[in-house]
N, C-alpha and C positions, 0 to 999 in steps of 0.2 A: 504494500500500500504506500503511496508516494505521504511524503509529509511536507510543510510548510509552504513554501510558493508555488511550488509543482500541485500539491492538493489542493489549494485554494484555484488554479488555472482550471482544475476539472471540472471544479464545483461552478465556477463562471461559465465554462462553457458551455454546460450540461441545465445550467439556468437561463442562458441569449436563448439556445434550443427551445427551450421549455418554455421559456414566455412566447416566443414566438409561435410554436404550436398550438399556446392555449388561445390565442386571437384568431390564429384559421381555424379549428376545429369550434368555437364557439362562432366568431361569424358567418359560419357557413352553416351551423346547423341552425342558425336564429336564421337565416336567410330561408331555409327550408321549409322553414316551421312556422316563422313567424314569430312573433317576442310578447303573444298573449301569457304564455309561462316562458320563466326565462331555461329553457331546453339545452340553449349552448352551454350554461354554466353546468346543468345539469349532467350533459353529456360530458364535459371534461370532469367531474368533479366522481362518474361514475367509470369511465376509464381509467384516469387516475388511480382511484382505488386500488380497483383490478390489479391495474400494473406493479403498483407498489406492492400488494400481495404476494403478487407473484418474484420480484424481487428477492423480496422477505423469504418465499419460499427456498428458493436457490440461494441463499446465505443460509438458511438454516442446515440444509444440506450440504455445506460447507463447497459450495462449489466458485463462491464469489466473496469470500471471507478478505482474503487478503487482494483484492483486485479493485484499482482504479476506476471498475464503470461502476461500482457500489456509490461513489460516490460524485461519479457523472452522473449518472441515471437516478441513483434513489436522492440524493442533497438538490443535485443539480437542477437535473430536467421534470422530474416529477415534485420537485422542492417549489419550482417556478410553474410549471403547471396547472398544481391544484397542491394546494397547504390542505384540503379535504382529504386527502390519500391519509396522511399522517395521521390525522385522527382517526381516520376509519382503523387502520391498522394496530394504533395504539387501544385504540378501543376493543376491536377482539381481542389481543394481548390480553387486555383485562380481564375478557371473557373468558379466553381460556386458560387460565391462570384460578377461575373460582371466585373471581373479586367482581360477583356479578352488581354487586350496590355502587363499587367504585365505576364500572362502566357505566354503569345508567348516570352516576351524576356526572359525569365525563362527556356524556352525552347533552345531559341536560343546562347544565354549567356553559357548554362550548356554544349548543343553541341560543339560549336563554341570552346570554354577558355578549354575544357577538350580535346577534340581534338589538338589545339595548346601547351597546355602543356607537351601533347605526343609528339608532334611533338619535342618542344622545349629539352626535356629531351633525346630525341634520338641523335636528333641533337649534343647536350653537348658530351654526349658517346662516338661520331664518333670523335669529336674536337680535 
C-alpha cells in the first residue's frame, strides 16, 4: 500500500473520477426520468452502495488488502461518488456485528441531523 504523497495522488485521483461520474450518471438519469423524484441521486447513491460492498467484499477476502485501488476506488472514486456507500456499509457492519440498536440509530441519526442540517442551512439563507 503506497503511503504519504503517493497515497494521497490515488485518493485524488480516484475522487476527479468519482465526482465526475456522479454528474453523468445523475444527469443523465434525471434526464431520463425527469426530477419529479430526484432518481439521479438515487441511482448513484444505490450503485455506490453496491460497489463499495463489493469492495469490502474482496478486502475481506484479503485479495485487495495491501493494494492501491483500495484506496483509488473505495477513498477515492466511491468516496467522491456517493458518501451514501459508506454509510450503507458501515451500517451493515453494525448489523452484522449484533449491534442491531446501534444500526438503526446510525440510520436514524444520519437521516434525521443530515436532513435538519439542510433544513437549518436553508433556513440561514432565507434569514
Amino acid at each position: 500500500m503506497p503511503t504519504g504523497i503517493v497515497l494521497y495522488c490515488y485518493i485524488a485521483a480516484g475522487g476527479a473520477m468519482g465526482a465526475c461520474l456522479r454528474y453523468f450518471v445523475s444527469s443523465n438519469i434525471d434526464s431520463w426520468f425527469g426530477k419529479a423524484l430526484p432518481f439521479g441521486t438515487l441511482t448513484v447513491n444505490v450503485v455506490g452502495s453496491f460497489s463499495l460492498a463489493l469492495l469490502y467484499g474482496f478486502i475481506e477476502r484479503h485479495e485487495l488488502v495491501e493494494s492501491p485501488y483500495r484506496a483509488l476506488i473505495g477513498v477515492g472514486l466511491l468516496g467522491a461518488f456517493t458518501t451514501f456507500s459508506t454509510f450503507s456499509i458501515e451500517t451493515l457492519t453494525l448489523l452484522e456485528n449484533g449491534l442491531i440498536m446501534k444500526a438503526v440509530a446510525n440510520v436514524l441519526l444520519n437521516v434525521c441531523l443530515c436532513l435538519l442540517a439542510g433544513w437549518a442551512a436553508i433556513a440561514m439563507m432565507k434569514g
